[in-house]
N, C-alpha and C positions, 0 to 999 in steps of 0.2 A: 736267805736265798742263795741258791749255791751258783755260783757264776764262773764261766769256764770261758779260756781264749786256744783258739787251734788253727795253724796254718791251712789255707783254703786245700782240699785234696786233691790230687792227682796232678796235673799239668803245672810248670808255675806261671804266679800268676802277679806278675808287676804291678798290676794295678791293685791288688786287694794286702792290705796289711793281718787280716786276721778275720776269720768266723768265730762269734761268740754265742753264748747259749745262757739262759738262764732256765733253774729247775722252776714249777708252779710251787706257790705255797698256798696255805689254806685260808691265808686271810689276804683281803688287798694289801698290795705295797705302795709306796712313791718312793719311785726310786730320783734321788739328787742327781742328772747328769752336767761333767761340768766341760770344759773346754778341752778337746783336745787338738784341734788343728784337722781333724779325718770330718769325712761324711759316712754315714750307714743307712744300706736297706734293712729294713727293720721290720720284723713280723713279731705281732702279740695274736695268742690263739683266741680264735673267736673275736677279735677285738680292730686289729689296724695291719695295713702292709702300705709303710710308710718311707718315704726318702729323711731322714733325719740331716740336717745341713751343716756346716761347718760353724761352730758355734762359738758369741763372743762374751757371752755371759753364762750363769746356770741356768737351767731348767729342770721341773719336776715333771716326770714322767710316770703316769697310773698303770699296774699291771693287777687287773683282775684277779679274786681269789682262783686259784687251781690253772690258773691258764700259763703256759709255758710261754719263752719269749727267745728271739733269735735275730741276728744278725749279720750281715757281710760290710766290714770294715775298711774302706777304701782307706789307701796310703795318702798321706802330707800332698797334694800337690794331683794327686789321680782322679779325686774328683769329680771334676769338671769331664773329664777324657771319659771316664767309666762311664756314667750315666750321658753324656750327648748333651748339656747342657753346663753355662758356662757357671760354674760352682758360686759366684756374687748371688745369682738369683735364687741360691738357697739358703743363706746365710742368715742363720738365727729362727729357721723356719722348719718344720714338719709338714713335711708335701705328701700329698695322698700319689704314692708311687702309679697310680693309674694316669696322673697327671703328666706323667717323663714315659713309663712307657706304653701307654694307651688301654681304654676299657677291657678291649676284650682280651688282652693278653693279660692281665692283672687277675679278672675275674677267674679264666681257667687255670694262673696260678694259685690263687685264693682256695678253688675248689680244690685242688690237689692238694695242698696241704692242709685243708680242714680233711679230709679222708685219708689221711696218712693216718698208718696202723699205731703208729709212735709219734712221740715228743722227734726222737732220733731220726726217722725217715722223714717227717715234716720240715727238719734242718736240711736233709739230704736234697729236697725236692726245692729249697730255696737257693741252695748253693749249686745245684745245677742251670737254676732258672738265670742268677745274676751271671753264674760263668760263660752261658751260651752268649750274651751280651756284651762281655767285653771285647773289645777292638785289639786290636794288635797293640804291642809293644811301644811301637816306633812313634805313636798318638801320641804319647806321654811328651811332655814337656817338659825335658831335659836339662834346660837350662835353669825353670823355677826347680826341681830337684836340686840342681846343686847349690841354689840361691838358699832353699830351705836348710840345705844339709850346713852351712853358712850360720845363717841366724840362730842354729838351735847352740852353738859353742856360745859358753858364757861371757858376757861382753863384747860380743862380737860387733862392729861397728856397721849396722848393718845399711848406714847413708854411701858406706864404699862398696857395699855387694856391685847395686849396678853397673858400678866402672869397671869393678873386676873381673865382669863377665863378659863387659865389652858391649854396654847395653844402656839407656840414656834411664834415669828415675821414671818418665813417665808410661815408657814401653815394659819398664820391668812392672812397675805395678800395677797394668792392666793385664798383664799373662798374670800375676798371680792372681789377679780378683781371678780371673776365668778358669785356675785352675785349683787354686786354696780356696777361693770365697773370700780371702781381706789382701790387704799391704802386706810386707814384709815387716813392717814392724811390730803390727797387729801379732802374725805369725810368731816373730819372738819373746812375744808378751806371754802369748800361749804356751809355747816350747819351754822357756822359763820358767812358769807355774807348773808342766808337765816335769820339768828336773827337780824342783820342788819336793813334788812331790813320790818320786822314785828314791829320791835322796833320803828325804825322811821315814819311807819303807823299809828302806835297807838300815836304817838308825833304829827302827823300833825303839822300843821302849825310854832309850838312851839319847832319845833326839834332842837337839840342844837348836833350839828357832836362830838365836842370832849366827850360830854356825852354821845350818843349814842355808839361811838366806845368802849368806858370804859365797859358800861352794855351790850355790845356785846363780849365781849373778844378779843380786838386789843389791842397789847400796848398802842397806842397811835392815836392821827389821822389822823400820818404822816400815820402809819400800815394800817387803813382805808381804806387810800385814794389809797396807792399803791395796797392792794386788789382789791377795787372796781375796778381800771381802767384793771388790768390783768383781772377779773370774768365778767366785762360787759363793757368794751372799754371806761367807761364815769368815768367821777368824782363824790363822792357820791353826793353833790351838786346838778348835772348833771343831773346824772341816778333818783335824787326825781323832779329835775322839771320836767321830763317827764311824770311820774305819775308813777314808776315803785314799785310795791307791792310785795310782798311774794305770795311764790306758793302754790298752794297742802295744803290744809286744813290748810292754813296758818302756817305750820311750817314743809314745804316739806314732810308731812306724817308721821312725827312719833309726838306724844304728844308733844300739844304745852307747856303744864306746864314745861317737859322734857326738852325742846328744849330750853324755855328761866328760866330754873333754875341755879341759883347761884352753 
């Protein structure tokens, strides 16, 4: 299944990391979705227009034979701001997007993309729908932003983020439940697994686990392995022979320099 990631078109747009696409194939899939730290509105044709939530474990997700699949990827931390609801309450869940933005606006976007001419204008008609919804800029949560941008550097000590932001533990980790969906440590656990596995794409074939886990920030590759199997139910081994890559503008939407800095 051929799977594509593309900046949201025209205006930009703070809140949204990435629109992604998937081709239809001819037989059902299950696709592994595993952690990345983001939420996506998420349309299967003929099938669901879903809030996908900020996720702490894997899950498998069914896409119809023939039926095409598409998404708008919100950024680390925009969440919560993008859809109007405070991102904890979707965490680990698949919300029927009629549920965030109401029957009858779901339904008339439902109908217009089942009557798009194309795979291609059925994407167009979702990405104008999520665009017209997002709130300004200034919503965003600026300080979990630079909290996340924080946690994603390797070993980062992220019991000091608070203080350094000028913020006490218990107020920083409730702006991130409301704007990530977890903690800040939760968050790094993810960011971690997500450097993981960018690491190990750029290693192809040549990938060596106990180094990988090193320049990801795991102790070790015992730490690795017990990660990967809690983040995506397989062994890192495992989860690369299946072909499993990095999400979201390859470093779950924040800077990937950021992401895989020392």
């Amino acid at each position: 299944m051929a799977y594509r990631e593309v900046p949201l078109p025209g205006r930009p747009a703070p809140h949204v990391a990435c629109v992604w696409t998937r081709d239809p194939e001819t037989l059902p899939h299950l696709n592994r979705i595993l952690p990345d730290a983001c939420a996506d509105v998420v349309w299967v044709q003929g099938d669901r227009l879903v809030v996908a939530g900020p996720a702490t474990g894997p899950a498998l997700a069914a896409i119809p034979a023939g039926a095409a699949a598409a998404g708008v990827r919100f950024r680390v931390g925009a969440a919560g701001s993008a859809l109007g609801v405070p991102a904890r309450e979707l965490r680990d869940l698949n919300v029927a997007l009629e549920e965030i933005w109401g029957v009858r606006a779901v339904r008339r976007l439902a109908t217009r993309l089942e009557r798009a001419a194309t795979p291609k204008a059925a994407v167009a008609e979702l990405v104008s729908a999520v665009a017209g919804r997002l709130p300004a800029a200034a919503e965003l949560d600026g300080v979990v932003r630079a909290a996340a941008l924080r946690a994603a550097a390797p070993r980062a000590a992220v019991e000091r983020v608070a203080g350094d932001l000028g913020l006490g533990e218990r107020q920083l980790r409730r702006r991130f439940a409301d704007a990530v969906g977890y903690g800040p440590k939760t968050l790094q656990r993810v960011l971690r697994f997500q450097r993981f596995l960018a690491l190990a794409e750029d290693a192809g074939e040549a990938a060596d686990l106990a180094a990988l886990a090193f320049a990801a920030g795991y102790a070790d590759q015992a730490h690795l392995t017990r990660e990967c199997r809690r983040l995506s139910g397989l062994t890192p081994a495992g989860l690369l022979a299946g072909g499993a890559g990095p999400a979201g503008e390859r470093s779950v939407a924040l800077d990937r320099a950021a992401a895989l800095a020392a």
